[in-house]
Every structure is written in structure tokens, then in C-alpha cells.
C-alpha positions as CSV (number, residue, x, y, z in Angstrom):
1,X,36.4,-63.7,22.7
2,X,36.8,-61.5,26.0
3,X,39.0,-59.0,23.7
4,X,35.8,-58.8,21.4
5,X,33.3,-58.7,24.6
6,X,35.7,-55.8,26.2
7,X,35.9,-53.9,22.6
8,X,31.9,-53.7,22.3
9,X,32.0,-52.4,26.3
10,X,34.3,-49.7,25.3
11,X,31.8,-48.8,22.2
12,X,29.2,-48.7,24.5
13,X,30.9,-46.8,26.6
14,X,31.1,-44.0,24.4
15,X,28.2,-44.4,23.0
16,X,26.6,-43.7,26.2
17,X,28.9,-41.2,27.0
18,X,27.8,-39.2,23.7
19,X,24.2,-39.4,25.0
20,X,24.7,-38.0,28.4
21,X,26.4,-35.4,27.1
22,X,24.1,-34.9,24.1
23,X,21.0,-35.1,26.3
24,X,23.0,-31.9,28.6
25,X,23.9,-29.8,25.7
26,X,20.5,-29.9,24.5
27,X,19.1,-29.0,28.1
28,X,21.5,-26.3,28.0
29,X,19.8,-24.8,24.5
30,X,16.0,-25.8,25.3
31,X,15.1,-23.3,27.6
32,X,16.1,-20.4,24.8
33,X,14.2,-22.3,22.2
34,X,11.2,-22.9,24.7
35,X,10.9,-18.6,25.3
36,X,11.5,-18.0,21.4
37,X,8.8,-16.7,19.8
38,X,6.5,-13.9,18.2
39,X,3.2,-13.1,17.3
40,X,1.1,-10.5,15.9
41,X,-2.3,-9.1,16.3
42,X,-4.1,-6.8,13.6
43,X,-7.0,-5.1,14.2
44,X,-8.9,-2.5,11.6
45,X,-6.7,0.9,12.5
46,X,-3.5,-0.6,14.7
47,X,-0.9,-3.4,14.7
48,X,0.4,-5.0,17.7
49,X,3.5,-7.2,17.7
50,X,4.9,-9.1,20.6
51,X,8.2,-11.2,21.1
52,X,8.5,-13.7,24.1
53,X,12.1,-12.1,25.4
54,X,13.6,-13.9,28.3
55,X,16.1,-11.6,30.3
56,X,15.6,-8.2,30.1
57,X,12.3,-6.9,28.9
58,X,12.4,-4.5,25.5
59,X,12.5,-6.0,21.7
60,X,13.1,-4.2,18.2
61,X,10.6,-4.8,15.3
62,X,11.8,-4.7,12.1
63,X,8.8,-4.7,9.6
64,X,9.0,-5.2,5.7
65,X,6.1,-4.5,4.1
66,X,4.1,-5.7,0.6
67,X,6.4,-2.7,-1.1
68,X,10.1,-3.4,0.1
69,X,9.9,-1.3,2.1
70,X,11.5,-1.2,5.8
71,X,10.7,0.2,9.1
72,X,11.6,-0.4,12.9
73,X,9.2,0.2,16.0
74,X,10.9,-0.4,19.3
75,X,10.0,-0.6,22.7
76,X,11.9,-0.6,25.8
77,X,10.1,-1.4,28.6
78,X,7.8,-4.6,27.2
79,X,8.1,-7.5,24.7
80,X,5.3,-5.9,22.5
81,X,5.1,-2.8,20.8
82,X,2.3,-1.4,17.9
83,X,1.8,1.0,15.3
84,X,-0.9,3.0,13.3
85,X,-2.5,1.1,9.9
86,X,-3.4,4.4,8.4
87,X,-1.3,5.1,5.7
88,X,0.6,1.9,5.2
89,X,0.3,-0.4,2.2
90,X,-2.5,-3.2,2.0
91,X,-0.4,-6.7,2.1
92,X,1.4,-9.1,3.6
93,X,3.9,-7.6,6.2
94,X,6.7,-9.8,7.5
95,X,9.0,-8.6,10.5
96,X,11.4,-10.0,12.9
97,X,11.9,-9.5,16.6
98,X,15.3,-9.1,18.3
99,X,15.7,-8.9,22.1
100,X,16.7,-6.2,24.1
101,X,19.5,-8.7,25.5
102,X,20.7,-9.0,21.4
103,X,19.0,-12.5,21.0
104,X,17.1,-13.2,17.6
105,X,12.8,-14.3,18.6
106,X,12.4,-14.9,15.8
107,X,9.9,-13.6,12.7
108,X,6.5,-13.7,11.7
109,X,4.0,-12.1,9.3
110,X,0.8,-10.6,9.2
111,X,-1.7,-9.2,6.6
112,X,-3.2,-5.2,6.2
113,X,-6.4,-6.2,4.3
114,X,-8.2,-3.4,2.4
115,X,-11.6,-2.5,3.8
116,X,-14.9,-1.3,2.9
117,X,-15.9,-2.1,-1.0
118,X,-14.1,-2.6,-4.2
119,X,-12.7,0.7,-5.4
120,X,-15.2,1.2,-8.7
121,X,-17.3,-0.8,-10.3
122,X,-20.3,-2.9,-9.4
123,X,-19.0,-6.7,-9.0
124,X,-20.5,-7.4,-12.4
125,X,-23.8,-7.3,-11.7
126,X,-24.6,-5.7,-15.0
127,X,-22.9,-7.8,-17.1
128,X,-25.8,-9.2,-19.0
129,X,-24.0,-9.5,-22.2
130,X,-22.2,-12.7,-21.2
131,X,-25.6,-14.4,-20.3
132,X,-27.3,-13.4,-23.3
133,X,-24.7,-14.5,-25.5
134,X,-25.0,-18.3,-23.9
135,X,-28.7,-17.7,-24.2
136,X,-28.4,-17.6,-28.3
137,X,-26.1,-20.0,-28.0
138,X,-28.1,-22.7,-26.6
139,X,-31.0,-21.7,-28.5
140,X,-29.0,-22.1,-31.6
141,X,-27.6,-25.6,-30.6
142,X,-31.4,-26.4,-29.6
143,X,-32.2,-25.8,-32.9
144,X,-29.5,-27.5,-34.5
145,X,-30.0,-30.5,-32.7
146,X,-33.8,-30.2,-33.6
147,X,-33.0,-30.2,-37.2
148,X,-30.9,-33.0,-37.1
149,X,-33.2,-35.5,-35.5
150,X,-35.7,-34.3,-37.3
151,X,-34.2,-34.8,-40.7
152,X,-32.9,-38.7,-39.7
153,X,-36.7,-39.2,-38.9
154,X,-37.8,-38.4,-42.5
155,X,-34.8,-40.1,-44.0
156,X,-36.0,-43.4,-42.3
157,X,-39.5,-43.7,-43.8
């Protein structure tokens, strides 16, 4: 009995061992996780990006757009850094953000939406055709329906 008492000691031993040292190792690795992170902020002619970088200031943006294609904007001296909308392609944009000290904070996305009004056209507001043909239609099934119940009347008397 004590050899069975003094083996589930040792177990707990370690297991509580295992926790301490678990419970270290991940207070060693929370405070980067806690200061990882980006975020972006569009507005109708500029983008701004910004990483949360702990250490030294400065982050690289790399930026994919809706196209494939790839660009950088950098900054040295901050954690955020912008560029013009004019001329890039309407979409979803997706970038990532890497520290000046060579840690990853992570990526994000963001979205150029088109402005003013649809390109041609009028929305459909002069598509009357549709509307007239389910006019005839329902006329046409009115009538059918008419005919019918009027022909079962007759047929009863």
C-alpha cells in the first residue's frame, strides 16, 4: 500500500512540476502575443495600416491586392504607415506586418470599394418588359381560371 501511496506522490509530483513550468513558459510567450497585432483604416482617397510593434518602433507592410499583385510601404520611425487609393484596384486587399526588430504582427485585410454610381446603365429602371410580360400572364391565367369554373357551373345544371 505505501509503495502505491509513494508511486501516485511521485506522479503528482510531476504533474505539478509540468504545470509550473507550463504556466512559466507560457508567461514567457504572452507578453509577445498580448502586443501582436494590426489594423487598418480606409478612408475615400488614403489607406492607413498600423502594427502594434513592441521594441523598436518601424514595421514593413506587405500588401496583396484583389489582382495578385504585391507591394511594400514601410516606415521607420512609427508602427503605422499609409498610402494613396488613387489608382489601385477596387477589392479586398490583404497585407501583413513585420517589425522593425524582425518579428511577424501579424495580417489583416481591408476593402477599396468603388465609389460614386454604377458605371452605365440605369439600375433597371426601364425594364418594363419583365412587368408587362407577368401582366399578360396573370391576365391569361385569370382567364383561364374564369373559363374553367365557369364551364363546371353549366356542366352541373
Amino acid at each position: 500500500m505505501a509503495s502505491r501511496l509513494n508511486a501516485a506522490g511521485r506522479r503528482t509530483k510531476h504533474l505539478i512540476v509540468f504545470a509550473i513550468l507550463a504556466a512559466g513558459f507560457g508567461a514567457i510567450l504572452l507578453p509577445a502575443a498580448a502586443y501582436a497585432g494590426v489594423s487598418s483604416n480606409v478612408t475615400a482617397t488614403a489607406v492607413s495600416v498600423s502594427a502594434i510593434c513592441s521594441g523598436s518602433p518601424g514595421a514593413t507592410f506587405t500588401i496583396t491586392g484583389p489582382d495578385g499583385k504585391t507591394f511594400s510601404v514601410s516606415t521607420p520611425n512609427s508602427d503605422t504607415a499609409g498610402f494613396e487609393t488613387a489608382g489601385k484596384a477596387k477589392g479586398t486587399y490583404r497585407f501583413t506586418a513585420m517589425c522593425a526588430n524582425g518579428t511577424n504582427a501579424g495580417s489583416g485585410s481591408f476593402v477599396i470599394a468603388p465609389t460614386g454610381g454604377p458605371m452605365g446603365g440605369d439600375g433597371g429602371k426601364t425594364a418594363t418588359t419583365g412587368f408587362l410580360a407577368a401582366g399578360f400572364l396573370l391576365l391569361g391565367a385569370a382567364a383561364c381560371g374564369g373559363i374553367l369554373l365557369r364551364r363546371r357551373a353549366t356542366a352541373r345544371r
